[in-house]
Each structure stands twice: as structure tokens, then as C-alpha cells.
C-alpha positions in Angstrom: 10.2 5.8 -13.9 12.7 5.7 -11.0 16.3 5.7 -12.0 18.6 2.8 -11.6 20.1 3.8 -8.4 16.8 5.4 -6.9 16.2 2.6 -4.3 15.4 3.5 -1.3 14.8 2.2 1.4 16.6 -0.8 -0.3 20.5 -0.6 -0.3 23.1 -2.5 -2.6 26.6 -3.4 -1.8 28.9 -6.0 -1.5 29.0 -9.0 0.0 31.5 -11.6 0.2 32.4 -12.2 -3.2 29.5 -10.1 -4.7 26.5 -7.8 -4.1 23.7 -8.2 -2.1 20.6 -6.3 -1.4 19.8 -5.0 2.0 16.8 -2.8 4.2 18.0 -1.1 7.1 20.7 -3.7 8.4 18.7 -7.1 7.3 19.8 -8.7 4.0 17.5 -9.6 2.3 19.2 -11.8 -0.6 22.8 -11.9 -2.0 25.5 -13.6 -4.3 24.8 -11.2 -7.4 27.7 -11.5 -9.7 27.2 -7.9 -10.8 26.0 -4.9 -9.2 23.3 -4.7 -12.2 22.0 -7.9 -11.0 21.5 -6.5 -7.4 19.9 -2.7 -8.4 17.6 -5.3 -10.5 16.3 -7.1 -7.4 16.1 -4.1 -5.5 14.1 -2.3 -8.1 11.4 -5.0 -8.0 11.4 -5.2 -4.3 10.5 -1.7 -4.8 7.8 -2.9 -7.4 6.6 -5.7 -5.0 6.2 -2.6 -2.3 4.4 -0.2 -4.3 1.9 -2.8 -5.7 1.5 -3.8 -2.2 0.9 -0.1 -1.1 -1.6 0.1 -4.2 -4.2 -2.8 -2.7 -3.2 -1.6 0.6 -5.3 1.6 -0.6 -7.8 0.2 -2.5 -8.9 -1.6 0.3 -8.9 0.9 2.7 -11.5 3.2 0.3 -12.8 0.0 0.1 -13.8 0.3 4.0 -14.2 4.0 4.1 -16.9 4.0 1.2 -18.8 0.8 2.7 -18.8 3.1 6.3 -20.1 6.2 4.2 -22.3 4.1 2.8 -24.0 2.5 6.3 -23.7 5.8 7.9 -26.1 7.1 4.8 -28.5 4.4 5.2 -29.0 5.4 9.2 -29.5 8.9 8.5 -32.0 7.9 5.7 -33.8 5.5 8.4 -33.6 8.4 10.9 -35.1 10.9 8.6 -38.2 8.3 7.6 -39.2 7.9 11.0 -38.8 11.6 11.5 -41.3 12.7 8.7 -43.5 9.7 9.8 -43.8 11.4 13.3 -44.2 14.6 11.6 -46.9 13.2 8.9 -49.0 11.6 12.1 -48.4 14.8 14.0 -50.2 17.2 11.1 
């Protein structure tokens, strides 16, 4: 568990008459009443980017075991013909 003001890359500070939540120099949202508020919606930006991460990585073993998987199947199609030539050759 992160801690409340563990939010990188996300930043909170204020804004006009409140808080607001920024990354790098954009602001992403704004007129939190309290700083709580803010950390808050930072935190599940944070959540919203680690669960994005999380698919991002499934996927891509996803891709990787499906290549593993074809690459298998033409070395297993490589080595039939192979013994076939060898079992017409003997």
C-alpha cells in the first residue's frame, strides 16, 4: 500500500481557491475543497495507471506466448519432414 503523499508522477497543490491535481505541467482536474480530496484523486489516477500497466502486460505475454507457440509448431513441421527424408533415405 502506497502512502498518502506517495504520488508520483501525479502532483497536488493549489489552485485558485483550492487544490488541484497535476502530471508534469498539465492539470488534469481541480476545485478540491481539501487537499484530502485531491491526494484521493491522485491516488486513483495512480490505480487507473497501474491497472492499465497490468493488461498492458498481460497482453503482451499474451503475444509473446502465441509467437513461442507458432515458432514451436515450425520447428515441429521442420523436424517431420526431416525424419521423413531420413525414413525414405534408410
Amino acid at each position: 500500500m502506497r502512502g498518502l503523499f506517495d504520488i508520483a508522477p501525479y502532483a497536488v497543490s493549489e489552485f485558485a481557491r483550492g487544490y488541484a491535481v497535476f502530471k508534469g505541467p498539465f492539470r488534469l482536474t481541480d476545485a478540491f475543497d481539501c487537499e484530502g480530496d485531491a491526494y484521493g484523486h491522485a491516488h486513483a489516477f495512480l490505480d487507473e495507471d497501474e491497472a492499465q500497466a497490468e493488461a498492458d502486460a498481460a497482453e503482451q505475454a499474451e503475444i509473446e506466448a502465441e509467437e513461442t507457440r507458432r515458432i514451436e509448431a515450425e520447428i515441429q513441421a521442420e523436424a517431420a519432414v526431416i525424419l521423413a527424408e531420413i525414413a525414405r533415405a534408410a
